[in-house]
C-alpha positions, 0 to 999 in steps of 0.5 A: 882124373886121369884115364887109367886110374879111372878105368881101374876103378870101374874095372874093380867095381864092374868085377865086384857086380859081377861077382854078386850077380854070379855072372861066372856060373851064369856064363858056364850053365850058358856053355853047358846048355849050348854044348847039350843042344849041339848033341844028335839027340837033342831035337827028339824031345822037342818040347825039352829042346825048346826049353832048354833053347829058351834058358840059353837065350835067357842066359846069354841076356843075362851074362853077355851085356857084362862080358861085353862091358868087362872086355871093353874096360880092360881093352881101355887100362891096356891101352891106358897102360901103354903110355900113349898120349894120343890116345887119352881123349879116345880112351876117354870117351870110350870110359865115359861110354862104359861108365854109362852101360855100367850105371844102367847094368848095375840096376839089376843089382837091386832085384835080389829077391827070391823069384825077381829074375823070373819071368811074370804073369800080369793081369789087369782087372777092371774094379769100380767106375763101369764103362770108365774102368773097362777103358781105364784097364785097356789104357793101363794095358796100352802103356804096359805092352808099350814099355815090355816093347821098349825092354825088348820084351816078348810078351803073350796074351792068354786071356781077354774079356772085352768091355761091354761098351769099350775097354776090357773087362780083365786081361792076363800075359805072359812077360818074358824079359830079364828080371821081368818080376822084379821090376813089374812087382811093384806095379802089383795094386789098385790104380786110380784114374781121375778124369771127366769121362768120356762116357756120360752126356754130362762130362762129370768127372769120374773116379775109376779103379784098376787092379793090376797082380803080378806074380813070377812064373814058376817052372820048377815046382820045387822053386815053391814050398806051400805051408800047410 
């Protein structure tokens, strides 16, 4: 197929994500929230102002990737438009690229419940298996800070209970990230881990058991209605 056809179609779909995704209202709660904090005034509440700061830099997370994206695909059907020959192997790299960021934006397309765009609380508790479920729970916790480093994720510990021998007891962080709930929410259960143990004399093989919870962080009481 030829460029600009091409480019049309992603331009149609990238405008229609946007649309389910509010990018729009997003982008203009960002622009209302820097104009505010340009004000003289903004730094005397500073724990308000500090909020306020954390929202913009959520927002921008949220809709700057999609401006980007959009802009570069219309730059393309321009150019496209143009009937420059020369250009239809550049225009099409440049398509291909765009085509790719697109396929991994339009993942947040399937985080769509009520509280999966919110930041999380994540806590890691070790169950049955002693000494091999204390490790057990340090490992899980290793692999999670990993993958919240390789998001770009700010994370932060707010309680810690070490193991005995090794390991930890239980763990709890605070994961701020983009649709941080979302895609955590279901690592929320009990985690097997099955190995010869490091941590008896005979090498048996052991069973040990995790439980992970996750739940969104919630800011606004009026976010969460308790049923009587």
């Amino acid at each position: 197929m030829e460029v600009k056809p091409r480019a049309q179609k992603l331009q149609t779909e990238i405008a229609a994500a946007m649309e389910r995704l509010d990018i729009d209202a997003l982008a203009k709660e960002h622009g209302e929230l820097v104009s505010k904090s340009q004000e003289p005034a903004f730094w005397n509440d500073s724990a308000a102002a500090q909020k306020t700061m954390q929202k913009i830099a959520k927002l921008e997370a949220r809709t700057k990737p999609w401006q980007e994206l959009a802009a570069d695909v219309d730059e393309v059907v321009e150019l496209a438009s143009s009937g420059d020959a020369s250009l239809e192997a550049e225009l099409g790299k440049q398509l291909d690229g765009a085509g790719k960021k697109f396929d991994g934006l339009k993942e947040e397309l399937k985080f769509n419940g009520p509280y999966d765009d919110h930041d999380a609380i994540v806590s890691i508790h070790a169950g049955a298996g002693g000494t091999d479920a204390q490790d057990w729970t340090q490992m899980l916790l290793r692999m999670y800070t990993r993958y919240f480093e390789n998001n770009g994720w700010k994370t932060k510990v707010v309680d810690e209970s070490p193991g005995e021998e090794a390991g930890l007891k239980s763990v709890t962080l605070e994961v701020e990230g983009s649709f941080a709930y979302g895609k955590l929410k279901g690592e929320h259960g009990v985690h097997r881990l099955v190995r010869l143990s490091p941590f008896n004399a005979d090498n048996l093989r052991q069973t040990s058991f995790a439980k992970v919870e996750v739940v969104p962080m919630i800011d606004k009481p009026d976010e969460l209605e308790v049923d009587e």
